[in-house]
DRENMI-898731 format. One record per residue: x, y, z negated of N, C-alpha, C, CB in turn; residue number from 1; residue in three letters. Coordinates in pm, whole numbers, plus 50000, padded with zeros to 5 digits. Glycine has a CB too. Layout:
N
     n_X     n_Y     n_Z    ca_X    ca_Y    ca_Z     c_X     c_Y     c_Z    cb_X    cb_Y    cb_Z    nr   rest
       X       Y       Z       X       Y       Z       X       Y       Z       X       Y       Z   NUM    ALA
...
This chain:
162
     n_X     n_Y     n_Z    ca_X    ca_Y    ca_Z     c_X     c_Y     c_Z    cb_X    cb_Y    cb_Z    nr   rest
   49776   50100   47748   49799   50061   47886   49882   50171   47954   49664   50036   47962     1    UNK
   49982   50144   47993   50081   50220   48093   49987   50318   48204   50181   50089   48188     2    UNK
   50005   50424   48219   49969   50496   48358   50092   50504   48454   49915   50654   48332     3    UNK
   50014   50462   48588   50126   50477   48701   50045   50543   48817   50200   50321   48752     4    UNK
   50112   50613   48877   50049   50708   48972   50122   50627   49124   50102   50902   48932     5    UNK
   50079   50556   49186   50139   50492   49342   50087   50521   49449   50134   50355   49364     6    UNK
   50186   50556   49557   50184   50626   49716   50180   50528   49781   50302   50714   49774     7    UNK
   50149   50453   49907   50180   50349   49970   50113   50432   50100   50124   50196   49911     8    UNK
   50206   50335   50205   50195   50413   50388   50221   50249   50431   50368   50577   50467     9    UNK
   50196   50269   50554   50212   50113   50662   50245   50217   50797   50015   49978   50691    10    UNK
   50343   50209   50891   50367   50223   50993   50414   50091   51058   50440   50322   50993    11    UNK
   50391   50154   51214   50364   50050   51321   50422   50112   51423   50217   50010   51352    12    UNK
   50548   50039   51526   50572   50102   51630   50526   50043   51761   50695   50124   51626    13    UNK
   50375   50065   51780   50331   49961   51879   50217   49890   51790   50463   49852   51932    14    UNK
   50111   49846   51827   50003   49820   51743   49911   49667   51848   49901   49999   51722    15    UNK
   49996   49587   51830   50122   49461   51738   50246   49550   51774   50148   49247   51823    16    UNK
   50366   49520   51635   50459   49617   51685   50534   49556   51608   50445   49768   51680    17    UNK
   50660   49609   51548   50776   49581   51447   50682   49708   51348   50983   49618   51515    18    UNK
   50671   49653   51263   50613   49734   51105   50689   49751   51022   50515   49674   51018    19    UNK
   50639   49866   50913   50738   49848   50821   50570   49882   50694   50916   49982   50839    20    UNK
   50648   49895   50546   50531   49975   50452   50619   49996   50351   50382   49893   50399    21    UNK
   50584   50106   50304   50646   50156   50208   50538   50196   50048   50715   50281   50287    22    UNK
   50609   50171   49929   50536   50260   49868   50622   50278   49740   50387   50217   49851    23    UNK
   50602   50408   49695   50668   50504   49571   50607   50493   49463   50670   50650   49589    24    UNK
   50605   50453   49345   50570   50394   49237   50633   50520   49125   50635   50230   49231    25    UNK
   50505   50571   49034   50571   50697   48942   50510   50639   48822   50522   50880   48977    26    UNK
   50581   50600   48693   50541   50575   48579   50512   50712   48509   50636   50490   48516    27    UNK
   50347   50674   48482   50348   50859   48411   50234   50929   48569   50609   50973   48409    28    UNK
   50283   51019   48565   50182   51112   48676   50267   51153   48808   50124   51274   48598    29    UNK
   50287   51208   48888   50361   51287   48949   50419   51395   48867   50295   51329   49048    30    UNK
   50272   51503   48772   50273   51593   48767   50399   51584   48604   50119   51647   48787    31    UNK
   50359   51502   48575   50473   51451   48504   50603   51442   48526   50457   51357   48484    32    UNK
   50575   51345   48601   50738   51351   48653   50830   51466   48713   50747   51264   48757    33    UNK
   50747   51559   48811   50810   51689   48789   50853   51767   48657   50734   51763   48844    34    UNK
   50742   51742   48586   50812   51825   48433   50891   51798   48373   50757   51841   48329    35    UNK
   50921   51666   48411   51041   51621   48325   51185   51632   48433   51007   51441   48264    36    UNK
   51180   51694   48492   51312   51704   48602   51301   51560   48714   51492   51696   48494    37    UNK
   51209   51513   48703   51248   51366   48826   51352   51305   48753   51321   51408   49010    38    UNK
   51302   51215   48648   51429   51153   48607   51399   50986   48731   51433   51123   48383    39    UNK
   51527   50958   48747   51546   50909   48851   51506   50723   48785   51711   50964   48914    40    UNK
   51484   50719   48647   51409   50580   48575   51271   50561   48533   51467   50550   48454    41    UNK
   51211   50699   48577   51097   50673   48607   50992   50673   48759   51065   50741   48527    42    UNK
   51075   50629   48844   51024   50643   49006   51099   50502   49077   51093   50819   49095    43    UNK
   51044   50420   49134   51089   50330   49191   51028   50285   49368   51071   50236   49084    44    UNK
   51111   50272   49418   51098   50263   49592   51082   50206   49640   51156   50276   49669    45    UNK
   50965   50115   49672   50962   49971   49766   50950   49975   49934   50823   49883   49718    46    UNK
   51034   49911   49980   50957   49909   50128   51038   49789   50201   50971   50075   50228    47    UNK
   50978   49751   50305   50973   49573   50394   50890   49599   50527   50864   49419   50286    48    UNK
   50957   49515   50599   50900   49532   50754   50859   49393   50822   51022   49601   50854    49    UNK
   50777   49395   50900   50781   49271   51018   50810   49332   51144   50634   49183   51039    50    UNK
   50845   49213   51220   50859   49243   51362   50742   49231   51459   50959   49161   51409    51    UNK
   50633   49160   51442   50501   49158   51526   50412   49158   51397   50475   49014   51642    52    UNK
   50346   49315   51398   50273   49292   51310   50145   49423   51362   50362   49297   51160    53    UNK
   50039   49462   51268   50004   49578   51277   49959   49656   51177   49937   49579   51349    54    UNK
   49946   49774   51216   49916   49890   51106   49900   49873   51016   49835   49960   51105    55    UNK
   49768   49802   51021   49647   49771   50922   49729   49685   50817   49504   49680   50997    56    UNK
   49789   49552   50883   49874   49477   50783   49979   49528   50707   49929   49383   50838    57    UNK
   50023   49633   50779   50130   49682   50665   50074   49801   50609   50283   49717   50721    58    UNK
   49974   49872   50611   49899   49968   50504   49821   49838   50401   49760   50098   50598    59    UNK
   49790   49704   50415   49754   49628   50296   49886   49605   50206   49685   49487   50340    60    UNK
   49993   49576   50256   50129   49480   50247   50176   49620   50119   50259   49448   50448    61    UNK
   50146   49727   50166   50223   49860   50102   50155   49825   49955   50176   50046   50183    62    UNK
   49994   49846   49984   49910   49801   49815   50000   49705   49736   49739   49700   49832    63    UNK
   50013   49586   49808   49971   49464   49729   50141   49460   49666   49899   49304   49840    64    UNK
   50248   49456   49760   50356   49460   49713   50443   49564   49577   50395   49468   49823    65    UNK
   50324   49693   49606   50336   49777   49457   50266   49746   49337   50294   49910   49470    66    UNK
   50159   49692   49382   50092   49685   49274   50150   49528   49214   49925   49706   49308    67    UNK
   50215   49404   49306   50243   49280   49253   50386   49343   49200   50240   49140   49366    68    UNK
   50453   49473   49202   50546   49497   49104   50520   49527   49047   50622   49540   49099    69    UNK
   50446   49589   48960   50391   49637   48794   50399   49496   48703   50194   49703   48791    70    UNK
   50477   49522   48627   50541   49381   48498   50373   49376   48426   50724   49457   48324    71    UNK
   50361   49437   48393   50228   49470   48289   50104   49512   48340   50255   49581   48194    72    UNK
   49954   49499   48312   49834   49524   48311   49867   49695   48327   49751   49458   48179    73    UNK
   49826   49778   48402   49872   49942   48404   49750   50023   48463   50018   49974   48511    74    UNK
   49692   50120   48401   49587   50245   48431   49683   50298   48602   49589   50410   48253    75    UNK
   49606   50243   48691   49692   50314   48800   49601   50422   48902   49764   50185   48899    76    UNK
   49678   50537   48928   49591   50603   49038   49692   50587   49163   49546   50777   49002    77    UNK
   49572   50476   49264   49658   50490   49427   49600   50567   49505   49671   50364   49520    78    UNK
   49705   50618   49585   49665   50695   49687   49751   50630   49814   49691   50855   49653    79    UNK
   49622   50613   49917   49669   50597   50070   49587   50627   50153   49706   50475   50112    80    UNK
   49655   50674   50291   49630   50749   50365   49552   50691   50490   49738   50807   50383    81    UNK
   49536   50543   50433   49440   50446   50501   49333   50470   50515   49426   50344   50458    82    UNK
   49218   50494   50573   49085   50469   50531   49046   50316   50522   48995   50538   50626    83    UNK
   49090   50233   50628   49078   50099   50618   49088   50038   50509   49148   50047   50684    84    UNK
   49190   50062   50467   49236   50033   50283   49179   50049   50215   49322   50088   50209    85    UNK
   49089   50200   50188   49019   50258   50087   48856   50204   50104   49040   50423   50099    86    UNK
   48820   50232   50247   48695   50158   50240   48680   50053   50184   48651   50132   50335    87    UNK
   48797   49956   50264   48792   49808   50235   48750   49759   50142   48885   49754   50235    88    UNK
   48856   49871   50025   48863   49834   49869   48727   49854   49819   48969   49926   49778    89    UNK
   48703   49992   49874   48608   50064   49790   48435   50011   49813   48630   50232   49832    90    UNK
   48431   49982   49910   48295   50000   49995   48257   49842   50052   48323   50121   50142    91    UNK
   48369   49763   50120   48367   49678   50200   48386   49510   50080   48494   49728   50322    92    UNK
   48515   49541   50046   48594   49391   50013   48440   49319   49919   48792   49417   49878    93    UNK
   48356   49343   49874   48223   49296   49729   48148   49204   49856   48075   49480   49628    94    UNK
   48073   49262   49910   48011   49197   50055   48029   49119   50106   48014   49235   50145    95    UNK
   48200   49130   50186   48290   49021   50221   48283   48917   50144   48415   49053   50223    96    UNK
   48345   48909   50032   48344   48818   49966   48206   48701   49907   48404   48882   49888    97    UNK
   48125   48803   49864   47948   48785   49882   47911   48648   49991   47871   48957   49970    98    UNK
   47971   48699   50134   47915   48640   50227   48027   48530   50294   47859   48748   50318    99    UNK
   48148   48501   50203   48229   48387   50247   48292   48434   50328   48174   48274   50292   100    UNK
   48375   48575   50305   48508   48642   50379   48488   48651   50537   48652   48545   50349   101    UNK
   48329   48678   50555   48220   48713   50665   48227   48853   50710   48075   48690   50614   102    UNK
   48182   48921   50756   48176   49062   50786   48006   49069   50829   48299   49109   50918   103    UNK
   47938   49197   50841   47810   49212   50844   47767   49161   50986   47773   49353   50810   104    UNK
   47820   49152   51112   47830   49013   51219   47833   48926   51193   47910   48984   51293   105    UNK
   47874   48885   51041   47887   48708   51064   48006   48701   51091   47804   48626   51184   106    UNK
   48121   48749   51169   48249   48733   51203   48343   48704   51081   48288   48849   51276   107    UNK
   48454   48656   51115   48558   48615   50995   48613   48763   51010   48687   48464   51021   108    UNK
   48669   48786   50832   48752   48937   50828   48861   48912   50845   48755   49026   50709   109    UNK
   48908   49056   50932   49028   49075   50957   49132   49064   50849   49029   49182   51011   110    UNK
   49233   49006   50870   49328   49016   50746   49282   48962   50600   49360   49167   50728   111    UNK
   49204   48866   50673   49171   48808   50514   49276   48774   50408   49101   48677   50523   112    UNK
   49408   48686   50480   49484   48640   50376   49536   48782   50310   49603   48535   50430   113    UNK
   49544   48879   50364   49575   49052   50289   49496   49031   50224   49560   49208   50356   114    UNK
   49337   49090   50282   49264   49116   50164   49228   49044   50000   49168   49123   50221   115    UNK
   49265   48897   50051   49251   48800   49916   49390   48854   49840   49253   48600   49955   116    UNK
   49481   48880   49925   49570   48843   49807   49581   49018   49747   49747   48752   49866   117    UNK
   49540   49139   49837   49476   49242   49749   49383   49251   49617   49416   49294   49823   118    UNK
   49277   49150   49671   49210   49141   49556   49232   49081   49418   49129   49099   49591   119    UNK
   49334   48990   49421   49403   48867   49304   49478   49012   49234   49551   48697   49388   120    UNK
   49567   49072   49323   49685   49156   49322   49634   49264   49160   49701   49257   49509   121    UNK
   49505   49320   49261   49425   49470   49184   49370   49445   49061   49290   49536   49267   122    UNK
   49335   49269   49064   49217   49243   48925   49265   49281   48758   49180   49053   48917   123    UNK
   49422   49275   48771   49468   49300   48657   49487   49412   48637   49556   49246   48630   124    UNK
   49472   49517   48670   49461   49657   48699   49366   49769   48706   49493   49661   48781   125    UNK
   49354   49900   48610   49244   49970   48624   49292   50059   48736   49194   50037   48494   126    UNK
   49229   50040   48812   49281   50100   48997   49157   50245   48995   49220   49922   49189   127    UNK
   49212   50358   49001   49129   50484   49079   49188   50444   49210   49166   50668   49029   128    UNK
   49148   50456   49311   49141   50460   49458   49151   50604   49501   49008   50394   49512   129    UNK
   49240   50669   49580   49239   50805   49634   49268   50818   49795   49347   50885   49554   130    UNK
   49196   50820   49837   49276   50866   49991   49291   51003   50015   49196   50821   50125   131    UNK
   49374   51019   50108   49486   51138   50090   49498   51126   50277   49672   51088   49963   132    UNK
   49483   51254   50303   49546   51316   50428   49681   51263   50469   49563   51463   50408   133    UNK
   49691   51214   50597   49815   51190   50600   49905   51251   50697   49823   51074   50606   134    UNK
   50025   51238   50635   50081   51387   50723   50008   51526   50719   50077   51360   50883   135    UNK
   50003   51563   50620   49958   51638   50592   50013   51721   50479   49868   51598   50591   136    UNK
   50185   51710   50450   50290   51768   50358   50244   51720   50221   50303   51934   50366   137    UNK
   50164   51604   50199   50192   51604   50030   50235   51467   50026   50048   51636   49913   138    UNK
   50356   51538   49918   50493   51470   49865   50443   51314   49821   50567   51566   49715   139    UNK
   50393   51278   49775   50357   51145   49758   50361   51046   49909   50207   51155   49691   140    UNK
   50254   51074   49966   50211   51053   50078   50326   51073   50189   50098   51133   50091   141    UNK
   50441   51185   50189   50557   51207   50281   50684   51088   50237   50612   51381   50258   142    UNK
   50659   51054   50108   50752   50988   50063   50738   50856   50082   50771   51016   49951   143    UNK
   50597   50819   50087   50558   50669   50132   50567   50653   50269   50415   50625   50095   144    UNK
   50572   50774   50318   50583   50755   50523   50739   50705   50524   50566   50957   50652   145    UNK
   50789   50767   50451   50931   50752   50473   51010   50629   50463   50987   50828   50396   146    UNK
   50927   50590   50334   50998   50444   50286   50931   50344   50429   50923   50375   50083   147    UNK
   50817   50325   50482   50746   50267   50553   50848   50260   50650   50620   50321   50578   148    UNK
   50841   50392   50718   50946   50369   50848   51084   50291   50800   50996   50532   50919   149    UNK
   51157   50347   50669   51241   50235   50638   51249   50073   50648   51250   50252   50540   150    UNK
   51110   50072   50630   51080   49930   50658   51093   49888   50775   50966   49895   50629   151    UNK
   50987   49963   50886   51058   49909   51025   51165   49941   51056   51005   49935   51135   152    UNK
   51273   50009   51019   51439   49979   51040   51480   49866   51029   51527   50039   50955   153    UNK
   51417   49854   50859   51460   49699   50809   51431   49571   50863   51415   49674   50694   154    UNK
   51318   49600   50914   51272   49461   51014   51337   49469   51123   51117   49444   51062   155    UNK
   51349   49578   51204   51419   49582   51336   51596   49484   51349   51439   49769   51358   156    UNK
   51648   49624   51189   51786   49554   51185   51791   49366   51155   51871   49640   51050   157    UNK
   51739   49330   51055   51701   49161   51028   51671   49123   51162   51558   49120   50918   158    UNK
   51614   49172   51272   51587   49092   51417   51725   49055   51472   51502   49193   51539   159    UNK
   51809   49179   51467   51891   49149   51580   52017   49068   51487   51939   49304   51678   160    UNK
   52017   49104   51360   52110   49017   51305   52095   48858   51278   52135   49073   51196   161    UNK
   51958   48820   51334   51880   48731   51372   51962   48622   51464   51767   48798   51436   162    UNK
């Protein structure tokens, strides 16, 4: 099984806002990929925006869209700077589901159609879960901010060429 090491970020300008999410995809490790000089065919860049969206949706959108690019079944370690994300995954999404995509109120979950299609997304996948400081200078995590905000460019520019 392939190892891939993936960054993913969700920014929001305005929370409903124009969004973007980004995430950096490393076949191999990071620590790898430094040793080998950053060859530029083993690192790949995703990122996409909406125009009314929020945070939360584009820190899921960042997961699901990296991980629905992996061709193959892959040993992956993610890291995001979500807690929402990480709980969700980690702590929350078993329950939810348990109780008919309920929350411990009884209330319907937020972002369900995310979270389902997170969960379809991850099943083929041995997922470590990492959350990571954000903004907080590590390169993974700076590089997924980056692509993210790319994203809300990208949504912004698609508006007006709209």
């Amino acid at each position: 099984m392939d190892q891939v090491e993936i960054f993913t970020d969700g920014a929001c300008k305005g929370n409903p806002g124009p969004g973007g999410w980004g995430a950096w995809i490393i076949h191999g490790t990071l620590a790898a990929w430094h040793a080998a000089g950053r060859p530029s065919t083993k690192a790949k860049s995703l990122f996409g925006g909406e125009m009314e969206t929020t945070n939360n949706r584009m820190e899921l959108r960042a997961v699901i869209e990296a991980l629905n690019a992996l061709k193959r079944p892959c040993a992956v370690v993610l890291h995001t700077d979500s807690q929402y994300v990480h709980k969700g995954i980690s702590e929350w999404l078993a329950g939810w589901k348990a109780k008919g995509w309920k929350t411990a109120n009884k209330t319907p979950v937020k972002n369900v159609d995310l979270w389902q299609a997170l969960d379809q997304a991850s099943a083929r996948h041995q997922i470590e879960w990492r959350w990571v400081k954000g903004h907080a200078g590590h390169e993974g995590n700076e590089m997924a901010d980056q692509l993210a905000n790319q994203g809300v460019e990208h949504a912004r520019a698609n508006a007006r060429a709209a």
